[in-house]
C-alpha positions in Angstrom: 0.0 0.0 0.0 3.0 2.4 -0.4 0.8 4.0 -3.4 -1.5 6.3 -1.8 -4.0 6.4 -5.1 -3.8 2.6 -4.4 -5.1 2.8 -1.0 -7.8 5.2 -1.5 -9.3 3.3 -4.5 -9.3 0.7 -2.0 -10.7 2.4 0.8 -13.8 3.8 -1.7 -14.4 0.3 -2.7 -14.8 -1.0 0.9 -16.8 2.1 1.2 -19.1 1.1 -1.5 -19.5 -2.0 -0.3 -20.0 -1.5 3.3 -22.8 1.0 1.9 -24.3 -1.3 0.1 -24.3 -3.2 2.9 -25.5 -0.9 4.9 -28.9 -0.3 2.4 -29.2 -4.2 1.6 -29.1 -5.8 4.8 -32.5 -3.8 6.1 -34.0 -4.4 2.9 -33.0 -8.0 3.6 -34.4 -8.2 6.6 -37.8 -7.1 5.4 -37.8 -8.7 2.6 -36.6 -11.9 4.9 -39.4 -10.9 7.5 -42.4 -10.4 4.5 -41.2 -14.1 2.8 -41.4 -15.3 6.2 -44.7 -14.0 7.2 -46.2 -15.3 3.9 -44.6 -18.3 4.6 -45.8 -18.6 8.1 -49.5 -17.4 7.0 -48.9 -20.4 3.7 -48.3 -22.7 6.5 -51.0 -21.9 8.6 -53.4 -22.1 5.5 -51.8 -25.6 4.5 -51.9 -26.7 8.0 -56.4 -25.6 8.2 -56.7 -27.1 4.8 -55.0 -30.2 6.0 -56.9 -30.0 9.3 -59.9 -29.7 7.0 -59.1 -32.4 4.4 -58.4 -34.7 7.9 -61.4 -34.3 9.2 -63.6 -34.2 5.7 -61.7 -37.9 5.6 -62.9 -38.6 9.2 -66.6 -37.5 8.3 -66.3 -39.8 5.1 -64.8 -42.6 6.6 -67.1 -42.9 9.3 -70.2 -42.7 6.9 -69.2 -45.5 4.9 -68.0 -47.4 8.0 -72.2 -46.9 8.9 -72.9 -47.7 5.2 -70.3 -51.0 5.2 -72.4 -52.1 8.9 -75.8 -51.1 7.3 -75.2 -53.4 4.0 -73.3 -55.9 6.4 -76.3 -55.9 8.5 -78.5 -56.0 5.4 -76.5 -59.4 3.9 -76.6 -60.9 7.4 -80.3 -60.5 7.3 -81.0 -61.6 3.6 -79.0 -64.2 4.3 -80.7 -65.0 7.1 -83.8 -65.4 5.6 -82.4 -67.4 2.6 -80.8 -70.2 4.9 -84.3 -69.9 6.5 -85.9 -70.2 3.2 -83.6 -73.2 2.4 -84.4 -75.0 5.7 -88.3 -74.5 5.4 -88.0 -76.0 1.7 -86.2 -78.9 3.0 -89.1 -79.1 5.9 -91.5 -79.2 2.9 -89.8 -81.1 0.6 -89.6 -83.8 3.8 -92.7 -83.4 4.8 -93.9 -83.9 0.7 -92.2 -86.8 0.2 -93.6 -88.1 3.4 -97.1 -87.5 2.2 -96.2 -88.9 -1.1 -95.0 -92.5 0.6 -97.9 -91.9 2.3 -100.4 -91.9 -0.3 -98.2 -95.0 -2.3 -98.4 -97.0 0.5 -102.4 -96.3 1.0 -103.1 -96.5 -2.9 -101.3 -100.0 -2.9 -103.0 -101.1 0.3 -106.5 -99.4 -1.4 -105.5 -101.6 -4.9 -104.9 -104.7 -2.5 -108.6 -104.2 -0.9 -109.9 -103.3 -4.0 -108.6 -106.9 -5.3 -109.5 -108.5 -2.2 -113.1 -107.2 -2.8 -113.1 -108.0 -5.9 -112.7 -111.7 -5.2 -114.6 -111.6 -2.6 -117.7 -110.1 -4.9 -116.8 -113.1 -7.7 -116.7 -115.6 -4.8 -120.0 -114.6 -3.7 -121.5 -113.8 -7.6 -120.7 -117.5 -8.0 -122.3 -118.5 -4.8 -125.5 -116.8 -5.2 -125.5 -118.2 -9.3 -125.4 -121.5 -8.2 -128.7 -121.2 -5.7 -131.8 -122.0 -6.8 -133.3 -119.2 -4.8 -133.9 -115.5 -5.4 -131.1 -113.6 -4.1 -130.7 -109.5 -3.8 -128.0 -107.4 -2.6 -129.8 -103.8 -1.4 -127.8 -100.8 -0.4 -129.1 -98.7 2.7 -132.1 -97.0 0.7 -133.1 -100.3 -0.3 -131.9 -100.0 -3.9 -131.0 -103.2 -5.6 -127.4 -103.2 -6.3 -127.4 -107.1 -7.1 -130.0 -109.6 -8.2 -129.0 -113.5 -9.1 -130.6 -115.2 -12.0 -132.8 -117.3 -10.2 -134.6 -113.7 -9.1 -134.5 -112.4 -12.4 -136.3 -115.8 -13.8 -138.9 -115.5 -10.4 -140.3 -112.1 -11.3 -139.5 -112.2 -14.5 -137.5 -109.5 -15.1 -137.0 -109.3 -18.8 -140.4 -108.5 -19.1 -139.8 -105.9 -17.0 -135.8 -104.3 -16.4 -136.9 -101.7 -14.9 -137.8 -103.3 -11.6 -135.0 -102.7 -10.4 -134.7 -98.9 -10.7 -137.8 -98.6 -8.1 -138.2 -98.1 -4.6 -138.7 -100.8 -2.5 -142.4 -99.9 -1.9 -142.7 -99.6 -5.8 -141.3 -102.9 -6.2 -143.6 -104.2 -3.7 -146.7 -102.8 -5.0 -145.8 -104.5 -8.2 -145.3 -108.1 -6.2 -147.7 -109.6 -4.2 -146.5 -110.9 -1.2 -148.0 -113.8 1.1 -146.8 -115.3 4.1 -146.5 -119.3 4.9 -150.4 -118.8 5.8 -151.2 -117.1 2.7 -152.0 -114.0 4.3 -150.9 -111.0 2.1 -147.7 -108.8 3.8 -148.4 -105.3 3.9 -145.1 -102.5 3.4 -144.0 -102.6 7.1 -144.4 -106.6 7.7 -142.2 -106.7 4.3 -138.9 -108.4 4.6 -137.1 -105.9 2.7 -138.4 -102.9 4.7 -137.8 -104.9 7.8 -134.3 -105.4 7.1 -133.9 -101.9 6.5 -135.2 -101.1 9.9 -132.8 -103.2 11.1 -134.2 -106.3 11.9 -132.1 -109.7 11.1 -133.5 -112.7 10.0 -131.7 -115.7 11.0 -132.5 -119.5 12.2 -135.7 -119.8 13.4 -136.9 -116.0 13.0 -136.7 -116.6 8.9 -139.6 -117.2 6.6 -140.9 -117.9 2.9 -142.4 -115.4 1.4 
């Protein structure tokens, strides 16, 4: 520094520069304090919209945790009722088949009576064919469900087939009836109407008409 211009070109410049110094550094500090107030009130606004984003997500998770429970509660219940559905067709489909063995059974043992009767009738058919006597079946009115042929020859029913279409007090106008004395039978004292009443005729309570 032995030149003097030297040093005072030196000194102007530190000058200058401590100046500038002098004119940045408050500037700086505002400009420091106004990035960090903006910053501060960025952060606060980040920090409320993250506040209100949390609890928006809060709100929303917690109504489709009540939606997730109402549908789970609405499967639980449809399903429910389905298994119950399931169990009550199985009850019925039992309970069906039941009935249908059911019926089988009785429509085989109705077939085996049905047979059995059957037999029985052509057992009896034959029976009353081979007498020589008059023989009627009546139902409970008196109607004649079955005559043999030695009936049909006795009253002579060709001449007349529909005798046996009347009612027994029409057939017995038609006949004549006489006891073993030869006294005529009137309607009550006729064995037909008798029977009906429920009278039985058997060993020595029988008679020939």
């Amino acid at each position: 520094y032995s030149q003097p211009g030297l040093l005072f070109h030196y000194t102007l410049d530190h000058l200058s520069r401590l100046l500038v110094l002098l004119i940045v550094s408050p500037l700086m500090a505002i400009l420091v304090g106004t990035l960090k107030q903006r910053s501060d009130r960025a952060a606060r606004k980040l920090l409320e919209q993250a506040r209100f984003h949390e609890a928006h997500t809060r709100m929303l998770n917690q109504e489709l945790e009540q939606r997730v429970r109402g549908r789970t509660a609405q499967l639980d219940t449809t399903m429910h009722a389905e298994r119950e559905a399931r169990l009550q067709a199985e009850a019925n489909s039992k309970q069906l088949l039941a009935v249908l063995e059911e019926r089988t059974r009785l429509e085989e043992a109705l077939r085996q009576s049905d047979l059995r009767v059957r037999l029985r009738a052509s057992e009896m058919e034959t029976a009353f064919e081979s007498m020589t006597d008059g023989v009627n079946v009546y139902d409970r009115d008196g109607r004649i469900l079955y005559t043999n042929s030695a009936y049909a020859r006795i009253i002579g029913l060709e001449a007349s087939p529909g005798h046996l279409r009347l009612t027994p007090e029409e057939r017995g106008n038609q006949l004549v009836l006489h006891d073993e004395e030869g006294h005529v039978l009137t309607n009550e004292q006729r064995p037909v109407e008798r029977v009906l009443d429920g009278e039985v005729f058997a060993g020595t309570n029988t008679f020939d008409i």
